[in-house]
DRENVEXKOL-889529 format. One record per residue: x, y, z of N, C-alpha, C in turn; residue number from 1; residue in one letter; chain. Coordinates in steps of 0.02 Angstrom, whole numbers, plus 50000, padded with zeros to 5 digits. Example, Ala and Ser with C-alpha at 12.3 -4.5 7.8 and 13.67 -1.06 7.14 Angstrom:
% DRENVEXKOL-889529
    n_px    n_py    n_pz   ca_px   ca_py   ca_pz    c_px    c_py    c_pz   num   residu   chaine
   50660   49716   50390   50615   49775   50390   50660   49835   50390     1        A        A
   50642   49888   50354   50684   49947   50357   50645   50002   50394     2        S        A
% end
This chain:
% DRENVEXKOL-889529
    n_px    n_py    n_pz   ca_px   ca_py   ca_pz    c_px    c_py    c_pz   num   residu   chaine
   50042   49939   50000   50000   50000   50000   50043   50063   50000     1        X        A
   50092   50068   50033   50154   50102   50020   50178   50147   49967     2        X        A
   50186   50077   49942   50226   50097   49887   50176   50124   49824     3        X        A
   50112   50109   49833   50070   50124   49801   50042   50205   49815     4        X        A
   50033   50213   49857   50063   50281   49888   50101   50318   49861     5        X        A
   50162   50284   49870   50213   50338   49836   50215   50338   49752     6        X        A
   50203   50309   49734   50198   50318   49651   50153   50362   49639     7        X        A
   50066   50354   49673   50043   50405   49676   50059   50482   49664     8        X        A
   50091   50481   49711   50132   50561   49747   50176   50580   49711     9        X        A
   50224   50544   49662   50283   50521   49607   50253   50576   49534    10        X        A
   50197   50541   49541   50148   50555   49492   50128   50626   49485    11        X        A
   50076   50626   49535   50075   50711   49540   50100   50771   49556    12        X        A
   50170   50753   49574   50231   50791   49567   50269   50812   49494    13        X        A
   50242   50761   49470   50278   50773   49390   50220   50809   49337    14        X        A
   50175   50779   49359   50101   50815   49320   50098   50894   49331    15        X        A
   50124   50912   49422   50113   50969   49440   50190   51022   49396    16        X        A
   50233   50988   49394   50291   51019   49376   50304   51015   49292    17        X        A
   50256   50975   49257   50247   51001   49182   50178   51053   49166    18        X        A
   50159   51060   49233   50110   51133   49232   50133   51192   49234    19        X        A
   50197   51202   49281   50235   51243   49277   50285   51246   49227    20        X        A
   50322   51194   49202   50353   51193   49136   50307   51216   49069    21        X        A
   50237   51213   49069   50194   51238   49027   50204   51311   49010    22        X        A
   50186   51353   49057   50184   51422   49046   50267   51447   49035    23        X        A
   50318   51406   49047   50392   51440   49031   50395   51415   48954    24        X        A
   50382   51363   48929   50406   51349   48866   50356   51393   48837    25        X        A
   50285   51404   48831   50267   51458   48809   50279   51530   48814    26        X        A
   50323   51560   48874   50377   51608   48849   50424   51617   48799    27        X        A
   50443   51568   48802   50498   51547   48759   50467   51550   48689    28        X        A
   50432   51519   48682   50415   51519   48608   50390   51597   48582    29        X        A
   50360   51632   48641   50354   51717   48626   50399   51752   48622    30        X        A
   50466   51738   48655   50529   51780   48650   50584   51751   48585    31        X        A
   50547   51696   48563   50573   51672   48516   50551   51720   48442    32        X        A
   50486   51720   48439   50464   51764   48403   50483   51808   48392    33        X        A
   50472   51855   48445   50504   51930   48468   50552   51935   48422    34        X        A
   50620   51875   48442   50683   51882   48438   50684   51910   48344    35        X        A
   50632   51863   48314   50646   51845   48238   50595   51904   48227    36        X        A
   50546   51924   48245   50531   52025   48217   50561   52043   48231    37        X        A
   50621   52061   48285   50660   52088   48281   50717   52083   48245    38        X        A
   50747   52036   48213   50798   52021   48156   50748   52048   48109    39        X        A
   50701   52022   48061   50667   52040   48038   50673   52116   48011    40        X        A
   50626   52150   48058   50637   52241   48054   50707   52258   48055    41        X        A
   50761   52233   48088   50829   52261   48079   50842   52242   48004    42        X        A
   50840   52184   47985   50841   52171   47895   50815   52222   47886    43        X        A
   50763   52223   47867   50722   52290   47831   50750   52355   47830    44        X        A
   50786   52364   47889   50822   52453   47911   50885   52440   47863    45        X        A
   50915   52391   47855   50956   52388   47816   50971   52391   47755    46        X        A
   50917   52354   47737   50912   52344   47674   50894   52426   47639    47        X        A
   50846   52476   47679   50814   52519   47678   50911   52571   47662    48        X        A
   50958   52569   47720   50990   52601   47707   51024   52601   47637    49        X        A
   51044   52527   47635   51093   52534   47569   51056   52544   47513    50        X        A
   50982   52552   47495   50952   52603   47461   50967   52661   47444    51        X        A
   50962   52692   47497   50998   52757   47512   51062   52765   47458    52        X        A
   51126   52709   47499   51185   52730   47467   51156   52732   47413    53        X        A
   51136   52696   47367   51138   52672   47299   51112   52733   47265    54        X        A
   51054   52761   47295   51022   52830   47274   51063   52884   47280    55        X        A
   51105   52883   47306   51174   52944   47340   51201   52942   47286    56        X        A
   51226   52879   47259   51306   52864   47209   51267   52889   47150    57        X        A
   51199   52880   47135   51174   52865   47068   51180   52952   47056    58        X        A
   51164   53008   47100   51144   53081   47104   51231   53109   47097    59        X        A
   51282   53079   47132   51358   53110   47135   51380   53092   47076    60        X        A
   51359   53072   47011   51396   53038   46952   51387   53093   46923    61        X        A
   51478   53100   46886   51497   53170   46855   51509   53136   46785    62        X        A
   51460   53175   46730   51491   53165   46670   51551   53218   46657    63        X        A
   51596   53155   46615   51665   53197   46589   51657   53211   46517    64        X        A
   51688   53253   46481   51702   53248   46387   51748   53232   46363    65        X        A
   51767   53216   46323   51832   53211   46303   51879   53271   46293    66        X        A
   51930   53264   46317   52003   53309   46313   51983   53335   46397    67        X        A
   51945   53329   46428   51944   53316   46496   52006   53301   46517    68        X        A
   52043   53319   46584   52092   53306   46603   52055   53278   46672    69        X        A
   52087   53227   46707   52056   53194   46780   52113   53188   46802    70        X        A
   52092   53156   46871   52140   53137   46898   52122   53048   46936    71        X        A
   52170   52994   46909   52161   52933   46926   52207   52924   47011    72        X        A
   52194   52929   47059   52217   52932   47117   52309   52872   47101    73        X        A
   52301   52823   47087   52353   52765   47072   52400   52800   47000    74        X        A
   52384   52844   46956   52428   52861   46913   52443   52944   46885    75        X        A
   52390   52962   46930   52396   53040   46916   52357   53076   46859    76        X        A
   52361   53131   46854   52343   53177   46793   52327   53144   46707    77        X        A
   52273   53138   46689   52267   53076   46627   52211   53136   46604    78        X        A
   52209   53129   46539   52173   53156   46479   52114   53120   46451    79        X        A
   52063   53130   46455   51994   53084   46417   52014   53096   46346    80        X        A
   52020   53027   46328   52045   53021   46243   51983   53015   46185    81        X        A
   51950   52963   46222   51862   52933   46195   51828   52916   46255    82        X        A
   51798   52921   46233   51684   52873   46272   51674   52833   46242    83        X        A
   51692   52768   46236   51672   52718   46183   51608   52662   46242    84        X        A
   51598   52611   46206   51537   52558   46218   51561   52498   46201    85        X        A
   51536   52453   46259   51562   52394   46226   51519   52324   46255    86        X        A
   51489   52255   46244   51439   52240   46268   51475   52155   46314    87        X        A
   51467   52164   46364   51504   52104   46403   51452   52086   46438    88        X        A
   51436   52021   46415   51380   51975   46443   51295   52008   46432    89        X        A
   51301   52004   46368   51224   52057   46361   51219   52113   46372    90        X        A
   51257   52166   46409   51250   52235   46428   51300   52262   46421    91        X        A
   51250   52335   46390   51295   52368   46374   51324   52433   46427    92        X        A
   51396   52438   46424   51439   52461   46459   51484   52519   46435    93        X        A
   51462   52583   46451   51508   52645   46421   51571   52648   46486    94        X        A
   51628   52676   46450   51688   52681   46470   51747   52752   46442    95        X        A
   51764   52775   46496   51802   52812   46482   51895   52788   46452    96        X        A
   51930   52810   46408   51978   52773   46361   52023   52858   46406    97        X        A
   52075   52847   46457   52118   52899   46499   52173   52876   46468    98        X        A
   52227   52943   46428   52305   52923   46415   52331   52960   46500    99        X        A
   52376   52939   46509   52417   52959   46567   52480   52978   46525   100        X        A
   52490   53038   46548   52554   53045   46476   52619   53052   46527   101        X        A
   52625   53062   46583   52681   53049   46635   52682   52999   46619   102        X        A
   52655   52935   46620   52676   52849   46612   52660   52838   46549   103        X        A
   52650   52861   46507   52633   52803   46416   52591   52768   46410   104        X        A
   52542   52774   46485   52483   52740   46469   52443   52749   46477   105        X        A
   52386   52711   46437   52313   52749   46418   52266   52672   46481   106        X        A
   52209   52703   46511   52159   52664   46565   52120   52650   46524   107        X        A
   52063   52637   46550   52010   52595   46522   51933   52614   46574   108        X        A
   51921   52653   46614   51884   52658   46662   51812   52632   46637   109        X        A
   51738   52593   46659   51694   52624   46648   51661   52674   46671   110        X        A
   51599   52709   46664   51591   52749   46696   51552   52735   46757   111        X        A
   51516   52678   46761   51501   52672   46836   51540   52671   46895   112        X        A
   51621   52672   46865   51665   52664   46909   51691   52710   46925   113        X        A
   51659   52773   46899   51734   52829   46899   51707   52869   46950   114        X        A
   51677   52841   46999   51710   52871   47092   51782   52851   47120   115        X        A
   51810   52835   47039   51908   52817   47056   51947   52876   47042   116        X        A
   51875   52920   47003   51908   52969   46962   51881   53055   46984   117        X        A
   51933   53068   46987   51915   53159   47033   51925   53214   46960   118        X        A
   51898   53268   46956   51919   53323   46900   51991   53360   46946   119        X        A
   52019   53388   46903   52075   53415   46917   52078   53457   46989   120        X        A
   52114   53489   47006   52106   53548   47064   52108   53612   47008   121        X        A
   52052   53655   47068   52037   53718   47043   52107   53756   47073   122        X        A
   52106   53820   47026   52153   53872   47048   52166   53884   47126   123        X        A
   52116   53905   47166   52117   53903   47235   52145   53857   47252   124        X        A
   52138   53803   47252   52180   53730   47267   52239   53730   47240   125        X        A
   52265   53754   47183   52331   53756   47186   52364   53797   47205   126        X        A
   52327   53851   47236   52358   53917   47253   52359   53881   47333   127        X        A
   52330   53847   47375   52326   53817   47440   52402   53773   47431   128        X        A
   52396   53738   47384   52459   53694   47386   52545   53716   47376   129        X        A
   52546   53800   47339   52584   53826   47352   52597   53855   47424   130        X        A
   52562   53871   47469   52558   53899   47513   52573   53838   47575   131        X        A
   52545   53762   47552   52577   53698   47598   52639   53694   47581   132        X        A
   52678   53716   47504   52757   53690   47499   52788   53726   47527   133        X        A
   52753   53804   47556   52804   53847   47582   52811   53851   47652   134        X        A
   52780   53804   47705   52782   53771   47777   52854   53745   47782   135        X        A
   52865   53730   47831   52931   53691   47843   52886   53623   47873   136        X        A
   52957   53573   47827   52914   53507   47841   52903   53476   47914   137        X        A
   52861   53428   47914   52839   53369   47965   52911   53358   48000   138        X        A
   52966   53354   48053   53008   53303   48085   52957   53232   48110   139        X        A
   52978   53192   48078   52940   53127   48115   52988   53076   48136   140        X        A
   53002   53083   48193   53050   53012   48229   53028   52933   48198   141        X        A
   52988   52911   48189   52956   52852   48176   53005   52835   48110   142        X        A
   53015   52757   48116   53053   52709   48060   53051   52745   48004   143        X        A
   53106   52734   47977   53092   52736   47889   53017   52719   47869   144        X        A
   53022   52644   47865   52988   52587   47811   52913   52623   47853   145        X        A
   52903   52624   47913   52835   52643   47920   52815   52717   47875   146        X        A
   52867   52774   47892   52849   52830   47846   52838   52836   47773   147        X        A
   52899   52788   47737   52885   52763   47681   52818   52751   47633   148        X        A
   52797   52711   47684   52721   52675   47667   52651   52723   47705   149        X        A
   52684   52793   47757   52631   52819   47753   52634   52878   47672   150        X        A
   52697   52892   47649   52723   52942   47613   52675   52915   47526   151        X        A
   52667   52850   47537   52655   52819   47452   52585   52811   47445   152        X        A
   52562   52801   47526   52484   52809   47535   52446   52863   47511   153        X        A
   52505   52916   47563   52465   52992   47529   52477   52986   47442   154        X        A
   52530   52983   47418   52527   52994   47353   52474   52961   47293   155        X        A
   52471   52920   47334   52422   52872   47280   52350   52892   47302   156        X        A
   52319   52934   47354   52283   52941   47384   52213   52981   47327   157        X        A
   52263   53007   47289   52239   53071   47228   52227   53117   47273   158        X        A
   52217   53152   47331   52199   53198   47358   52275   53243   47354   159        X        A
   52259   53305   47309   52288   53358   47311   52340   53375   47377   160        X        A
   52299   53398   47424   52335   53439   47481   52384   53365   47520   161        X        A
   52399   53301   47521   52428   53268   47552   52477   53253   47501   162        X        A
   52462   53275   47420   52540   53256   47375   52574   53324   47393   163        X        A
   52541   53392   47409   52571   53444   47417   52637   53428   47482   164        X        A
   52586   53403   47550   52626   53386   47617   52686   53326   47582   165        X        A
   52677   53298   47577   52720   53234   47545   52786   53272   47500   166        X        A
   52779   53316   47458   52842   53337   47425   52882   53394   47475   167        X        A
   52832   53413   47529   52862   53467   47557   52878   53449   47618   168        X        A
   52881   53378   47651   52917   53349   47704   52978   53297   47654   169        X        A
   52979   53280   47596   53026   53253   47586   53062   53301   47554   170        X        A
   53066   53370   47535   53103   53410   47505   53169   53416   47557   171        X        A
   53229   53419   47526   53282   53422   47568   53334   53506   47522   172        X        A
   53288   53531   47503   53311   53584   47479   53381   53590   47445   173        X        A
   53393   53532   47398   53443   53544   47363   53429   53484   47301   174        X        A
   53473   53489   47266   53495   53435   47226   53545   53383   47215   175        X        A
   53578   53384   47266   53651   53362   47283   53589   53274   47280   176        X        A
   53614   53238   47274   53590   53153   47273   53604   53135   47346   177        X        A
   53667   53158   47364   53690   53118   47435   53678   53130   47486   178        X        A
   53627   53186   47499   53579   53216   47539   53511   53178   47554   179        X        A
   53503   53138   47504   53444   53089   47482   53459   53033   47502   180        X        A
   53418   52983   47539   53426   52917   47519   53402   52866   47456   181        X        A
   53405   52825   47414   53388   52827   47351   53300   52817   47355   182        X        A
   53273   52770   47425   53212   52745   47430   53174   52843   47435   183        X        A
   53188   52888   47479   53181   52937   47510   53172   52999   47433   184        X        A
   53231   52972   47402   53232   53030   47331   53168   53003   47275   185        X        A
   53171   52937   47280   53124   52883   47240   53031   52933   47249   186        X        A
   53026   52938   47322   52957   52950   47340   52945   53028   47335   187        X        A
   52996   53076   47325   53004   53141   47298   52989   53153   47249   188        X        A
   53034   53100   47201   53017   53122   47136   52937   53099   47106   189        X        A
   52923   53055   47136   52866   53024   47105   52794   53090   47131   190        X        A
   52807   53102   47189   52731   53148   47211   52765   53216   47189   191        X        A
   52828   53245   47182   52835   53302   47148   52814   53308   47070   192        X        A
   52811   53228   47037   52792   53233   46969   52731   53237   46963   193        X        A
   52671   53198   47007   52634   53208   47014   52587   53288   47016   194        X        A
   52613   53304   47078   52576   53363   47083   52615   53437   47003   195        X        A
   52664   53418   46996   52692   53459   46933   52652   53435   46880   196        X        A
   52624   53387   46891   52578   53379   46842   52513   53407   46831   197        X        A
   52502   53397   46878   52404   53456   46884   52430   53532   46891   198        X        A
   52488   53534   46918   52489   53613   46925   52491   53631   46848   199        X        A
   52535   53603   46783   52523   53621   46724   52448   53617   46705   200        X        A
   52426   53552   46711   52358   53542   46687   52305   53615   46705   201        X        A
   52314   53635   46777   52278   53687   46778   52314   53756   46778   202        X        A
   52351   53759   46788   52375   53830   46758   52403   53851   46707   203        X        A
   52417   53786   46649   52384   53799   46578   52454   53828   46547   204        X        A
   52524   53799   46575   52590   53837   46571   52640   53811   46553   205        X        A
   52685   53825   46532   52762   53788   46491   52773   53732   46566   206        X        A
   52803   53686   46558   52828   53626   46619   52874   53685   46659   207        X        A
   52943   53707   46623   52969   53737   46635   52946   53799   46694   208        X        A
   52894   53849   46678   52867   53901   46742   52833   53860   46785   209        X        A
   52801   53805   46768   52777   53764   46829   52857   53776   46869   210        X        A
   52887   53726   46860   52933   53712   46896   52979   53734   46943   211        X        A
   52964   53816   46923   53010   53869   46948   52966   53896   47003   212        X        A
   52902   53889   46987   52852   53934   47030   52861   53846   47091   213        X        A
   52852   53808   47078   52857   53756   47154   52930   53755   47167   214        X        A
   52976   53779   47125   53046   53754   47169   53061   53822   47228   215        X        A
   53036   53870   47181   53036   53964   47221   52986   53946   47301   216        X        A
   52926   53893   47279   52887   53893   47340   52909   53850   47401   217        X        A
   52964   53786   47376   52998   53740   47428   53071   53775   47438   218        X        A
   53087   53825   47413   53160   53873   47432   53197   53837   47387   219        X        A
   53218   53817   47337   53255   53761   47313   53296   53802   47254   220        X        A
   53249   53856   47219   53289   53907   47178   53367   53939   47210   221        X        A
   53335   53974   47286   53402   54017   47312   53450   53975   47330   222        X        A
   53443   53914   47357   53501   53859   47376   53545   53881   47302   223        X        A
   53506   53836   47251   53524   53845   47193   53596   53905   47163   224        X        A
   53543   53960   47169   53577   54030   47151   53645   54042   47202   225        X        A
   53640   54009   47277   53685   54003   47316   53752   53977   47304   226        X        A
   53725   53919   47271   53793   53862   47262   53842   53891   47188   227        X        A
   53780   53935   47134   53823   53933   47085   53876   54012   47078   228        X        A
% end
């Protein structure tokens, strides 16, 4: 009788305690829910934003013409040669045809792509960048190889005012070579050609007065006139 008893009691202990397990797993399955409208609506906000971008990029697209001069951030100052069309995988695809005449070579851009591609600097901007070569440069204690690779960053950066900083912390105000290290002269010449390059493109001038008007602005003329 006992034991019959206790099974009893066995019994309605477990009956009573999946009554209470009742109402928690039906939490659960509500916060479960919850959980997934809430992923849900966050999808949606998302999806909602990069809408946005896409509507942003589609409104910032600059048509160019040809004989356009740009600027390709990785090669510098380049000339719109043609607008041609061409059809890859069913669609058709217009493209800008850029000579780079510092390097001998001509790009290939399309135009959905050319948020690679900036218009030249205006006068003001080059009149700013004369006015950065005539600062005295950056001292930066830090490694070579780290400055190096911040020095090639800026250059390739296409942004104007950091090829300006870049020729005018590596300017060593002379021409002597042994003043230079070869890696150090290497990253000079390349963002000085650079920016000598848009400064012609926009101020529309022999290479030659470019050259004199940025060497007069990094002091590099009077050294010059000094030594001879």
């Amino acid at each position: 009788m006992k034991t019959k008893k206790k099974k009893k009691s066995k019994v309605i202990k477990s009956l009573k305690k999946k009554k209470k397990l009742a109402p928690l797993k039906k939490k659960a399955v509500v916060t479960q829910k919850k959980e997934l409208s809430l992923k849900k609506s966050s999808f949606g906000q998302e999806d909602k934003i990069e809408i946005k971008k896409i509507k942003k990029q589609a409104t910032e697209k600059r048509q160019y013409n040809i004989k356009d001069f740009v600027v390709y951030p990785k090669h510098g100052v380049g000339k719109i040669t043609a607008i041609e069309k061409a059809t890859i995988g069913q669609i058709d695809i217009q493209f800008y045809k850029i000579f780079v005449e510092k390097e001998k070579l001509t790009l290939t851009v399309p135009i959905n792509q050319q948020f690679n591609l900036r218009p030249i600097a205006s006068i003001n901007q080059i009149n700013k960048c004369v006015s950065i070569l005539k600062t005295k440069p950056k001292i930066k204690r830090t490694m070579w190889s780290r400055r190096a690779q911040e020095y090639d960053q800026k250059i390739n950066s296409g942004k104007i005012y950091e090829l300006a900083e870049v020729v005018k912390d590596l300017n060593k105000n002379t021409d002597i070579i042994a003043d230079q290290s070869y890696s150090e002269r290497q990253l000079f010449e390349k963002a000085y050609e650079r920016l000598k390059s848009e400064f012609e493109a926009v101020l529309n001038i022999k290479p030659e007065d470019v050259q004199k008007k940025m060497d007069k602005a990094l002091g590099r003329n009077q050294n010059l006139e000094i030594a001879e």
